[in-house]
Biotite code that builds the C-alpha atoms (Angstrom):
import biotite.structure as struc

atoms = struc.array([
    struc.Atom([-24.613, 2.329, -9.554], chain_id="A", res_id=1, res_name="UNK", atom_name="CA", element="C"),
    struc.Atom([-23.553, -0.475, -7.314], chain_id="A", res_id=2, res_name="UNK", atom_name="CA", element="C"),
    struc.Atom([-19.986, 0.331, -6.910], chain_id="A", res_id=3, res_name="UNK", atom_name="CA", element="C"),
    struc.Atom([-21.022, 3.802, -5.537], chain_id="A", res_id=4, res_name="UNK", atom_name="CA", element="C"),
    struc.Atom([-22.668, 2.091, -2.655], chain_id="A", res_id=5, res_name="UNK", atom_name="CA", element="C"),
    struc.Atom([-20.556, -0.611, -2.154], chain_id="A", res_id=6, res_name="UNK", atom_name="CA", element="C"),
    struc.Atom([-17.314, 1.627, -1.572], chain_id="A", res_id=7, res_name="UNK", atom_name="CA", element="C"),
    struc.Atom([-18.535, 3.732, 0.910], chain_id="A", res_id=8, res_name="UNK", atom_name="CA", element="C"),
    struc.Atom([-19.687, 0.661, 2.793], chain_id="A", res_id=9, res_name="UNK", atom_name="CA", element="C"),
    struc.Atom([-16.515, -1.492, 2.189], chain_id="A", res_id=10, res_name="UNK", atom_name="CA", element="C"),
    struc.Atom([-14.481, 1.833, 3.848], chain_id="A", res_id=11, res_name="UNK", atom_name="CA", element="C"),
    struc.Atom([-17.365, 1.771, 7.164], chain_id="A", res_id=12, res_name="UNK", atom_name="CA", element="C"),
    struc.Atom([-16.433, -2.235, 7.230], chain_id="A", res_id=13, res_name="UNK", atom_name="CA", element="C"),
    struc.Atom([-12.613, -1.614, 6.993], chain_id="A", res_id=14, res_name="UNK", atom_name="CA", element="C"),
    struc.Atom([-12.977, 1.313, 9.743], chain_id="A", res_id=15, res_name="UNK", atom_name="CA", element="C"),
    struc.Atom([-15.554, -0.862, 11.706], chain_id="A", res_id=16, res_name="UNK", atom_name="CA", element="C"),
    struc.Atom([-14.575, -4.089, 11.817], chain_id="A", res_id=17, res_name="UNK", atom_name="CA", element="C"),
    struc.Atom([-10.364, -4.074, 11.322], chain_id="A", res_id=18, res_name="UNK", atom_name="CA", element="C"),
    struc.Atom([-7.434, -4.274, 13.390], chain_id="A", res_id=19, res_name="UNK", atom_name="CA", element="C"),
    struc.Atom([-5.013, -1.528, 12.627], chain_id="A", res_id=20, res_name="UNK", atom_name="CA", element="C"),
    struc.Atom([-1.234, -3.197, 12.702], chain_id="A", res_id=21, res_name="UNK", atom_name="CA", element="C"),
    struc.Atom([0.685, -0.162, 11.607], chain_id="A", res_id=22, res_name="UNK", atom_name="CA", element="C"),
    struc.Atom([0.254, 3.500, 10.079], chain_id="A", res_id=23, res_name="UNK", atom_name="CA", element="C"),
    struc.Atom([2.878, 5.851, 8.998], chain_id="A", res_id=24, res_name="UNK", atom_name="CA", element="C"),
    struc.Atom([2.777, 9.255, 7.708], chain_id="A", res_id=25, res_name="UNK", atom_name="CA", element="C"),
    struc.Atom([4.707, 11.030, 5.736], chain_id="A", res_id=26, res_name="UNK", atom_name="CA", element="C"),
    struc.Atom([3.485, 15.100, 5.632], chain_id="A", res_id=27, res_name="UNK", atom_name="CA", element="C"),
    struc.Atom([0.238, 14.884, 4.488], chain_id="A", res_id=28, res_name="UNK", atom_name="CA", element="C"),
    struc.Atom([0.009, 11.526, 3.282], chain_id="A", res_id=29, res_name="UNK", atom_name="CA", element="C"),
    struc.Atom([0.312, 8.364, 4.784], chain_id="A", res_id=30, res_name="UNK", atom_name="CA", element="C"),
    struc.Atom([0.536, 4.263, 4.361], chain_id="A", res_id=31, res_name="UNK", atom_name="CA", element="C"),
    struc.Atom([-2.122, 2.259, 6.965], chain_id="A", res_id=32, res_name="UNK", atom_name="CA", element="C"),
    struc.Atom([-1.488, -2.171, 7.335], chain_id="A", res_id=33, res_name="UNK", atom_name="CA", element="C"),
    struc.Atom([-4.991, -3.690, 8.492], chain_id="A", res_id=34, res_name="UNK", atom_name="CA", element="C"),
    struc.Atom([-6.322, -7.117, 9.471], chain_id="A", res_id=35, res_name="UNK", atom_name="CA", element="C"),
    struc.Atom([-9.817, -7.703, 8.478], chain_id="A", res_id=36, res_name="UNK", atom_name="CA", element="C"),
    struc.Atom([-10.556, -11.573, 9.424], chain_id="A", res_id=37, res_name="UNK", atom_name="CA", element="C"),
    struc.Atom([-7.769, -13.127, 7.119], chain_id="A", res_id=38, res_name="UNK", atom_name="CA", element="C"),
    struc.Atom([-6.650, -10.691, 4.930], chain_id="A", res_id=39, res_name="UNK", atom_name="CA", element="C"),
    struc.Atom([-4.705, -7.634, 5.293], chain_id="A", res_id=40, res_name="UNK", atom_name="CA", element="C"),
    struc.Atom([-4.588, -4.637, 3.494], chain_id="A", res_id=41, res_name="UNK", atom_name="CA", element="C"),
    struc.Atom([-2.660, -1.881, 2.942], chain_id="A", res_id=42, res_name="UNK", atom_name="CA", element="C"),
    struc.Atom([-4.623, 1.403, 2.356], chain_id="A", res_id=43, res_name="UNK", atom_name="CA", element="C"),
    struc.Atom([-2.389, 5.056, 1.438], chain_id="A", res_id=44, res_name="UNK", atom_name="CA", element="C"),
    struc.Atom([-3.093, 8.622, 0.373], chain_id="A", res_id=45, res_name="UNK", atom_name="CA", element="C"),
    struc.Atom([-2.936, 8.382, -3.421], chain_id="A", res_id=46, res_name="UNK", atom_name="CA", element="C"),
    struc.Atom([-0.243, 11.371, -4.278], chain_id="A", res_id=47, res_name="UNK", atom_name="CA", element="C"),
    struc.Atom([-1.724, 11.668, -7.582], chain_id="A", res_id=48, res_name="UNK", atom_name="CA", element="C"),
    struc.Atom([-5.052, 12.403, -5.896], chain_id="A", res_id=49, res_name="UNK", atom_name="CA", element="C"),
    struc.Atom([-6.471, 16.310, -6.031], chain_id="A", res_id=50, res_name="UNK", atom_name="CA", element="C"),
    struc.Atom([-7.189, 16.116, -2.873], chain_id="A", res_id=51, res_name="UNK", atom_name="CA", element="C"),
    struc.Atom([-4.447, 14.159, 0.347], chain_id="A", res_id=52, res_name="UNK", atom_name="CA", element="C"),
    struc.Atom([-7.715, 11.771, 1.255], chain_id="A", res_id=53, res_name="UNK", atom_name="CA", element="C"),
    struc.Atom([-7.923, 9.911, -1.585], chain_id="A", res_id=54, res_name="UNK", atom_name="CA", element="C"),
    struc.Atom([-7.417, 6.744, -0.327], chain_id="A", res_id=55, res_name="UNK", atom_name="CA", element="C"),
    struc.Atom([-6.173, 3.669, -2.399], chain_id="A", res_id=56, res_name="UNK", atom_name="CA", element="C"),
    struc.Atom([-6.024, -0.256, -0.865], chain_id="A", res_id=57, res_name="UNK", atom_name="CA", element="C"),
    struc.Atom([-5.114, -3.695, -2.095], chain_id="A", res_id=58, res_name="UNK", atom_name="CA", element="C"),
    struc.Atom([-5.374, -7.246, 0.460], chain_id="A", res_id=59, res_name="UNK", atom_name="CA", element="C"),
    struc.Atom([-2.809, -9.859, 0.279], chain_id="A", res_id=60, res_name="UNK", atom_name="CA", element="C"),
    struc.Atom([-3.648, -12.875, 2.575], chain_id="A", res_id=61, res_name="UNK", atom_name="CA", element="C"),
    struc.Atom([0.158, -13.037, 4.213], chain_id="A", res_id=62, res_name="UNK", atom_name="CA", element="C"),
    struc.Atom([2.224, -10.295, 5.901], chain_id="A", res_id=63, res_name="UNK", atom_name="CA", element="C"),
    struc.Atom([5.331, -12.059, 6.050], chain_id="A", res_id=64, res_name="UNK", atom_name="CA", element="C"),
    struc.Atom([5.709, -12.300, 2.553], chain_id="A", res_id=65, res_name="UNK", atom_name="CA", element="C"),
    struc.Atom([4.688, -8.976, 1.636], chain_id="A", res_id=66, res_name="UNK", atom_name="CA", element="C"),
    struc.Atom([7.084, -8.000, 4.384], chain_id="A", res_id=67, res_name="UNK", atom_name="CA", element="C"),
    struc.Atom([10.278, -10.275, 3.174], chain_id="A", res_id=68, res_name="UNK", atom_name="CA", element="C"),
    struc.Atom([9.750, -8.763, -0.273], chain_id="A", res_id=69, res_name="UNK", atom_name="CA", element="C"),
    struc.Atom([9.766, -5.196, 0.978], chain_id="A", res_id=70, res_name="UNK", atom_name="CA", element="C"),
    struc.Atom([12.390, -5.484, 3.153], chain_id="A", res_id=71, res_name="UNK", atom_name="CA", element="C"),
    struc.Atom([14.598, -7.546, 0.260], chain_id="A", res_id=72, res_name="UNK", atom_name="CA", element="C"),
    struc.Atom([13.885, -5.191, -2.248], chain_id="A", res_id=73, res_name="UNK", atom_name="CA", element="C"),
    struc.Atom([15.679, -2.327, 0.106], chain_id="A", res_id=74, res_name="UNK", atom_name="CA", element="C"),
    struc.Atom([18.812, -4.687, 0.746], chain_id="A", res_id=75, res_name="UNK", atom_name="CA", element="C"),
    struc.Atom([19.729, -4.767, -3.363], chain_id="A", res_id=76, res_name="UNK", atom_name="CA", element="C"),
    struc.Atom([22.178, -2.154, -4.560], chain_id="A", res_id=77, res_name="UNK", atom_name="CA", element="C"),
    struc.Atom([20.244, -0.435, -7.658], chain_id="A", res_id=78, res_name="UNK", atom_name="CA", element="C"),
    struc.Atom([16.372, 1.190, -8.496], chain_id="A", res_id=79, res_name="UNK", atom_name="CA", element="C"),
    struc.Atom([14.329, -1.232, -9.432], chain_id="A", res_id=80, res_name="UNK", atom_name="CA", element="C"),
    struc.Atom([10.586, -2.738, -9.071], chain_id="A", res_id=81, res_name="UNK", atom_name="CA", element="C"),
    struc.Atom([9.013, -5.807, -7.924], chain_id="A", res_id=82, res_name="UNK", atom_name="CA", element="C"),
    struc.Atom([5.667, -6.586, -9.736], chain_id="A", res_id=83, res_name="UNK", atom_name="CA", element="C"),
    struc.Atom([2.987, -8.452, -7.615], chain_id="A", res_id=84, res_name="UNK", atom_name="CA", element="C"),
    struc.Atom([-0.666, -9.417, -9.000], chain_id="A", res_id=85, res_name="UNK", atom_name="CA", element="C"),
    struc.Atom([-2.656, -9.706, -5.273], chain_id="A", res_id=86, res_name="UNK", atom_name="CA", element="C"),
    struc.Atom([-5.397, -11.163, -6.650], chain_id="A", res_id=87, res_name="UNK", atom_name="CA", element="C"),
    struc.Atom([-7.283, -11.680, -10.739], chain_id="A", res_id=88, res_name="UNK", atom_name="CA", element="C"),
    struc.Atom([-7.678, -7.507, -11.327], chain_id="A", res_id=89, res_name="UNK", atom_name="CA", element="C"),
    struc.Atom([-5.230, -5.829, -8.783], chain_id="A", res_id=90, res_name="UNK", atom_name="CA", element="C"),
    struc.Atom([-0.980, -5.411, -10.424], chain_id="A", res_id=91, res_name="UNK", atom_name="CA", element="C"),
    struc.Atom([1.133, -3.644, -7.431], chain_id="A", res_id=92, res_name="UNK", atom_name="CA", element="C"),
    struc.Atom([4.189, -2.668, -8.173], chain_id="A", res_id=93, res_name="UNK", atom_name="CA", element="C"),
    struc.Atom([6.762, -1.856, -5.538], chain_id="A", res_id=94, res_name="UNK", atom_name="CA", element="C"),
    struc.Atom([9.212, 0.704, -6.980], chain_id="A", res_id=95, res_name="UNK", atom_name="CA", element="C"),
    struc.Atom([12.395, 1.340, -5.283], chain_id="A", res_id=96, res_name="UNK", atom_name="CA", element="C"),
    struc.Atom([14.583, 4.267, -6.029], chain_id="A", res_id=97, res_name="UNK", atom_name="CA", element="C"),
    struc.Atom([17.607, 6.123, -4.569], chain_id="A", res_id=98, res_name="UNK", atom_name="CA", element="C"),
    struc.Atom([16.856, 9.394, -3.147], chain_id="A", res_id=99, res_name="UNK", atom_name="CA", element="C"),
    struc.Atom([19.606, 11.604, -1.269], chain_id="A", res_id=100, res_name="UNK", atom_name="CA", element="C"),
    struc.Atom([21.767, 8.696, -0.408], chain_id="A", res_id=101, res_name="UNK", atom_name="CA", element="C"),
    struc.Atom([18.748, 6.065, 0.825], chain_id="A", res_id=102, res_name="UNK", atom_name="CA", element="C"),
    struc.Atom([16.277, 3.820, -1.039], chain_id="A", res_id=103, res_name="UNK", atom_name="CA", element="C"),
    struc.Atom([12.952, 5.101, -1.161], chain_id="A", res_id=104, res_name="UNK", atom_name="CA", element="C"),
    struc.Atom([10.111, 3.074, -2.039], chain_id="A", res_id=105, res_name="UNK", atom_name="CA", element="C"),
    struc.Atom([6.817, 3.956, -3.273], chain_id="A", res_id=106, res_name="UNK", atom_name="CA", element="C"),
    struc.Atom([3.395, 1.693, -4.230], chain_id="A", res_id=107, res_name="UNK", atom_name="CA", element="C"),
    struc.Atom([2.340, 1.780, -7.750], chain_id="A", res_id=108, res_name="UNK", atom_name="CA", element="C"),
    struc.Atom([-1.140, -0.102, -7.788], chain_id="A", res_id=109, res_name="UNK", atom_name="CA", element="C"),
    struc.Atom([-3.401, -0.680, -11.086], chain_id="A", res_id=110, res_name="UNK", atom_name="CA", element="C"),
    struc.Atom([-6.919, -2.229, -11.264], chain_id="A", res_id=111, res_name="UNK", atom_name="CA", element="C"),
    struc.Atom([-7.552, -3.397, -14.137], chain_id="A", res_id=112, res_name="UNK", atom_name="CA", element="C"),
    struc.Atom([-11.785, -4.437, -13.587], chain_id="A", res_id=113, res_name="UNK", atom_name="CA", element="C"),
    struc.Atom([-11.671, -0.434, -12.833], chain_id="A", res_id=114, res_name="UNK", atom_name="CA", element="C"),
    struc.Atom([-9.064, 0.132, -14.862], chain_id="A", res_id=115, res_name="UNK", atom_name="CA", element="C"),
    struc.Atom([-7.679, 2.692, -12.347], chain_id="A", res_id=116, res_name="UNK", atom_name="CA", element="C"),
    struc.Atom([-4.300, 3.712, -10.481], chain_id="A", res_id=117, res_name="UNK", atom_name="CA", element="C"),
    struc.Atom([-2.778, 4.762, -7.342], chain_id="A", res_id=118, res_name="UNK", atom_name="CA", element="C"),
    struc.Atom([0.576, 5.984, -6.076], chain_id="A", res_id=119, res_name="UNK", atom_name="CA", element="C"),
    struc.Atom([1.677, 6.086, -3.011], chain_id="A", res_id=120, res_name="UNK", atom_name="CA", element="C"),
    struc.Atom([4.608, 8.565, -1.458], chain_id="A", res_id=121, res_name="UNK", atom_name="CA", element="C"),
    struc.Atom([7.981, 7.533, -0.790], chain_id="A", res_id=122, res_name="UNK", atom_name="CA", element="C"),
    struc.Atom([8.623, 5.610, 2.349], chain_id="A", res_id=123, res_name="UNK", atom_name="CA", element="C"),
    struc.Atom([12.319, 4.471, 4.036], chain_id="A", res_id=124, res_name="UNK", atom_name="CA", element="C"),
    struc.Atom([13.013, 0.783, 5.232], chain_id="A", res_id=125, res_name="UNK", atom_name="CA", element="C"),
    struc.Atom([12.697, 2.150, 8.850], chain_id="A", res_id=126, res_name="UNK", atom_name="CA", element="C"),
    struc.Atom([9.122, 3.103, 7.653], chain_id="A", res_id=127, res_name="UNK", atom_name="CA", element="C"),
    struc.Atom([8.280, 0.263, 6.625], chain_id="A", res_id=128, res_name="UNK", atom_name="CA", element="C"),
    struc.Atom([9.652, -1.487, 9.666], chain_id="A", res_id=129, res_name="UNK", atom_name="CA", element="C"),
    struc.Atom([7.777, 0.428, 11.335], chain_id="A", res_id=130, res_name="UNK", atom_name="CA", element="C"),
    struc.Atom([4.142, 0.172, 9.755], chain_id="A", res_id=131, res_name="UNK", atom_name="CA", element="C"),
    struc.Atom([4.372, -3.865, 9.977], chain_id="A", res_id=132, res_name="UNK", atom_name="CA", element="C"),
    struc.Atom([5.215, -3.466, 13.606], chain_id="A", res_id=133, res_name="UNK", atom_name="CA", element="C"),
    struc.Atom([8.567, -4.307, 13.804], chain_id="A", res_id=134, res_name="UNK", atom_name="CA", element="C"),
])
């Protein structure tokens, strides 16, 4: 009963009181970077959703190195996925994969207090770029 109150007021918090960095969209979904006093977060559409709002998040306290690792795993030659655990309940894994010529990437992120998952839609480098502001 808790979590169904605390969610919608965590999302009024994130909308309220957070600094938007970057967004990018990608047709109906898209991939947000916030700043909420020390932490960031990145929120997306989950793909795997019903409905295109379905939003899924995860913090990390440093955007550089979520950056370097994004941008790193785009410069190696094959598919393949970097696994990050954020914090004691929250795996991401970033998934890259050659599409038409270019590496995609997409978030794969699993809770495991909620034991839940989220996917997010493929995104290019220059995306990415683009969302942390550079």
């Amino acid at each position: 009963m808790r979590l169904k109150f605390l969610i919608p007021f965590l999302l009024f918090y994130s909308v309220t009181f957070c600094q938007e960095i970057g967004n990018v969209k990608v047709g109906t979904h898209f991939v947000k970077l916030l700043k909420i006093d020390n932490l960031f977060s990145l929120v997306y559409s989950d793909v795997k959703s019903v409905t295109a709002t379905q939003e899924k998040s995860f913090n990390f306290p440093n955007k550089e190195t979520i950056y370097s690792i994004l941008i790193n795993g785009f410069n190696r030659n094959k598919g393949h996925q970097i696994i990050v655990q954020t914090n004691k309940d929250t795996i991401v894994k970033f998934n890259f994969k050659k599409l038409n010529g270019e590496y995609m990437l997409y978030v794969y992120q699993n809770n495991l207090n909620s034991n839940t998952f989220g996917r997010s839609a493929f995104f290019t480098k220059n995306q990415i770029i683009q969302l942390f502001g550079g």
